[in-house]
N, C-alpha and C positions, 0 to 999 in steps of 0.2 A: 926515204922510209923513216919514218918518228919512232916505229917500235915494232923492234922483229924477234920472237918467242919461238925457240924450234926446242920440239920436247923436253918440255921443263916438269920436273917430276918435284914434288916434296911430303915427306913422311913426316907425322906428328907419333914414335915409336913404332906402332905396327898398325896405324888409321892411316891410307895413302887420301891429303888433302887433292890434291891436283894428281892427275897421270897425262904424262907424256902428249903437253899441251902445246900445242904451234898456231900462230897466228900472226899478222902483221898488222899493222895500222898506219897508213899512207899519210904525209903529211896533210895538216888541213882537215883532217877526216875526225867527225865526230864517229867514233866508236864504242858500240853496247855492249857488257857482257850481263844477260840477260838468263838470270835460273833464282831457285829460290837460296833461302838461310844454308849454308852449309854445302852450295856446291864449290867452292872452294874460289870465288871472286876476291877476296878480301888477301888468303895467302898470296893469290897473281900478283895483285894491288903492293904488297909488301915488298915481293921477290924485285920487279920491275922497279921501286921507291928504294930501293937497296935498303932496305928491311930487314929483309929473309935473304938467307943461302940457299938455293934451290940443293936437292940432292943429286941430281942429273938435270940434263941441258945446258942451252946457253940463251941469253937473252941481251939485245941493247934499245938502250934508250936514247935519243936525241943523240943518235951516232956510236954513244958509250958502252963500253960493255960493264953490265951491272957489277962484276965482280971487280974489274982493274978500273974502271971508273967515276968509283963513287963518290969522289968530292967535285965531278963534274956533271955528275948525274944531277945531284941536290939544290948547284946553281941553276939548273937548266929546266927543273922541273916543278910544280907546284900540285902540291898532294892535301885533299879534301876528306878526313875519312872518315866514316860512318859515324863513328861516336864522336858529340862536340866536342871540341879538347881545346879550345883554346883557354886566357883564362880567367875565371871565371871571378872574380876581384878586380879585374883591371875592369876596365870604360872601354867602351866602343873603340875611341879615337887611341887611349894607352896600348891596346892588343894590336891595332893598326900599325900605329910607331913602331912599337917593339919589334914585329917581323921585318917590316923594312928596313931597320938599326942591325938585323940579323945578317941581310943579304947587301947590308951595303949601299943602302939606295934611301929614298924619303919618297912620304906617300905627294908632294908635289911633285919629283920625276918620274911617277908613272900613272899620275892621280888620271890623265885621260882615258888609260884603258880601266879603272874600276869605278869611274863618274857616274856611270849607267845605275850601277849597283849600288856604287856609297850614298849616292842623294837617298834616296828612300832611307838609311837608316840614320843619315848625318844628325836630323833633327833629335836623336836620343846617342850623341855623339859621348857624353856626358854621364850616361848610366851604364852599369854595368853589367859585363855580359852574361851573368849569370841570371838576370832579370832580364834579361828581352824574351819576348815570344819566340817557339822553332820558327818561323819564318825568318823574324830578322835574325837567328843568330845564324841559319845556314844561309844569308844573305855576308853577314860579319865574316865568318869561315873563310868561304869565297874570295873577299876583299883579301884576304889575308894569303892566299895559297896565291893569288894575282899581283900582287905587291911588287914582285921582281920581275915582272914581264916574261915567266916562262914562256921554254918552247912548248912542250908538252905540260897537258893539267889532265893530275886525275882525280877522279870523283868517286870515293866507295858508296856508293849507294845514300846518295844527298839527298835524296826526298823518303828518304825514309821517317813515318812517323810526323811529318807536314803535310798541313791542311791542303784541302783538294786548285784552291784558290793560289797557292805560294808555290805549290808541284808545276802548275801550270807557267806561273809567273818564271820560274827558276827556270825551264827547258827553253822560253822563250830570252832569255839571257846567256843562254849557252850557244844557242844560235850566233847573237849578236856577238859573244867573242871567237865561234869559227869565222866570221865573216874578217875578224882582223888575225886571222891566218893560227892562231892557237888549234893547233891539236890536244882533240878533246878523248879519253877513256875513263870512260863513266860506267860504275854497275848499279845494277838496280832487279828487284824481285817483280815489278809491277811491267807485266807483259804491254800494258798500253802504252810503257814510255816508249817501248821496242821501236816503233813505230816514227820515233820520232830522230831517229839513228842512221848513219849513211849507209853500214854494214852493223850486222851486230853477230855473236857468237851464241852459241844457245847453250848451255852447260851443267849438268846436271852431275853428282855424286865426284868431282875431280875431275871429268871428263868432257870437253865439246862435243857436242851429238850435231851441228852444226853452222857453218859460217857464208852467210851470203848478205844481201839486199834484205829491208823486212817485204819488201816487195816481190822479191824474186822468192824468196820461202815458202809467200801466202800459194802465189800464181804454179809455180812449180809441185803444188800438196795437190795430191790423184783422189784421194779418195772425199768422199761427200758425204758431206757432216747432215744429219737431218735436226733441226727444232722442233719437238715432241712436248706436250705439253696435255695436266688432264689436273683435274679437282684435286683427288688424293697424291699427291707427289712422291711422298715415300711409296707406295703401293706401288706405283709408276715404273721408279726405279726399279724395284723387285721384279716385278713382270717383264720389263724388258731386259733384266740380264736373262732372266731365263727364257727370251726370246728365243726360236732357231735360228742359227747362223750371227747372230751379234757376234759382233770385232770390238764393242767399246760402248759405253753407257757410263756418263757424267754430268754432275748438274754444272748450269753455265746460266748464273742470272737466273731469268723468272721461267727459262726454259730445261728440259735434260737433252745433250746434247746425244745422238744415236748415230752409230756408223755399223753398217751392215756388211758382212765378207762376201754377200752375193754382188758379183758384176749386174745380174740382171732384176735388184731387188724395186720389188714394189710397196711403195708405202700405202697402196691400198688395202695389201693383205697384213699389215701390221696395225692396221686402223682397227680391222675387222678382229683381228686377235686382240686386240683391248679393247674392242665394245664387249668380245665375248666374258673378259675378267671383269664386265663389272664397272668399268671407266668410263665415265661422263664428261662433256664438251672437250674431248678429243680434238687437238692440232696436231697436224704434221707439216712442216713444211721444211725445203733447203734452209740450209741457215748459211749465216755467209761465216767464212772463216776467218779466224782470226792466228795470229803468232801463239796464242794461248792453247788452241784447236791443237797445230803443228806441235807445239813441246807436249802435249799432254799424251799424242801421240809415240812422239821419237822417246 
């Protein structure tokens, strides 16, 4: 086990960030915690990076317990977090050196595990990192939290605010270092990365509302989401909260998504009650769900 969290509580005065959070993260295992700004991903990220003092609980990292220890926590682990912070004066290659001058090592004894990643920025080896693009500098980051071969790498929310092109590129490089046995704990607000995670957590106001497969979450969700769709969209919305029997109405893309509390409901009598308001080229159809559907729910 890389990382085991049994009811970890932490208070900012009388704001409870996190409550009474348990989870584990199995070696090898790329792991999501997936919610938006402010469910409390970032404090985890600290407590676990021996950051934060949790107020209750206990937690270990790469064996260690975060509280007794922290100077083998720091060798053992490699932490990526939301805001770029390395610095921003130094060169590509100067921020490079400097972490691994840190931990005791040089970027030739473990240049093989961040080769994948340095090539693409080595050619701007030279400039510095307050002038590279978000791509390469959360490319740079990376290089940097990888330097010392951790066990565990954590990631607060690394494509935040990166182009759709470099989001893509980065999950595809996170792969390739679970495949050389890194355990990976990454958060992120964007429900599609969910998807790309062994397990992930679902977490919302300090609290997990759930942890499974993004597979087994989708497969395991009862109820049926419908795709609704008409000219006036705002009107749309209106009309269908004050449907009878609606359970949930949201927009989801070019569709609003509609869940109904009748077992036995028919989208044909909801066709006919918006032709009646007035609604023109009317769809209804299943829609398929998504981890977005499920938390919007839970």
């Amino acid at each position: 086990m890389s990382i085991s969290v049994n009811n970890i509580s932490k208070s900012y005065k009388n704001i409870k960030a996190v409550e009474n959070i348990t989870f584990n993260v199995n070696d090898g295992e790329l792991f999501g915690l997936i919610g938006p700004d402010g469910a409390g991903k970032t404090t985890i990220f600290r407590i676990l990076t021996t950051l934060l003092v949790a107020n209750e609980g206990s937690a270990e990292v790469a064996g260690y317990d975060v509280i007794n220890g922290i100077k083998e926590i720091r060798n053992s682990v490699g932490y990526m977090p939301g805001k770029f912070s390395l610095y921003q004066d130094l060169t590509v290659e100067e921020n490079l050196e400097f972490f691994a001058t840190i931990f005791g090592t040089t970027i030739e004894e473990n240049y093989d595990l961040i080769k994948d990643i340095y090539v693409q920025i080595e050619p701007f080896k030279t400039r510095r990192a307050g002038a590279l693009s978000g791509g390469m500098k959360q490319k740079l980051a990376l290089c940097c939290a990888l330097i010392h071969a951790p066990k565990v790498l954590f990631l607060d929310e690394p494509t935040t605010g990166v182009d759709p092109v470099s989001r893509k590129e980065f999950w595809i490089m996170l792969k390739r270092l679970q495949k050389k046995g890194i355990t990976i704990l990454v958060s992120t607000p964007y429900m599609d990365e969910a998807s790309l995670c062994d397990r992930i957590a679902l977490i919302q106001k300090g609290k997990i509302l759930k942890i499974d497969s993004p597979e087994n979450i989708i497969n395991n969700y009862e109820k049926i989401i419908y795709d609704v769709q008409a000219k006036n969209t705002h009107g749309l919305i209106h009309d269908l909260k004050n449907y009878p029997n609606q359970y949930s109405v949201y927009a989801f893309g070019e569709f609003i998504h509609y869940i109904d509390k009748k077992a036995d409901f028919n989208p044909n009598d909801l066709h006919d009650y918006l032709k009646n308001k007035n609604h023109a080229d009317i769809v209804i159809k299943p829609a398929i769900i998504t981890i977005e559907d499920v938390f919007m729910d839970l």
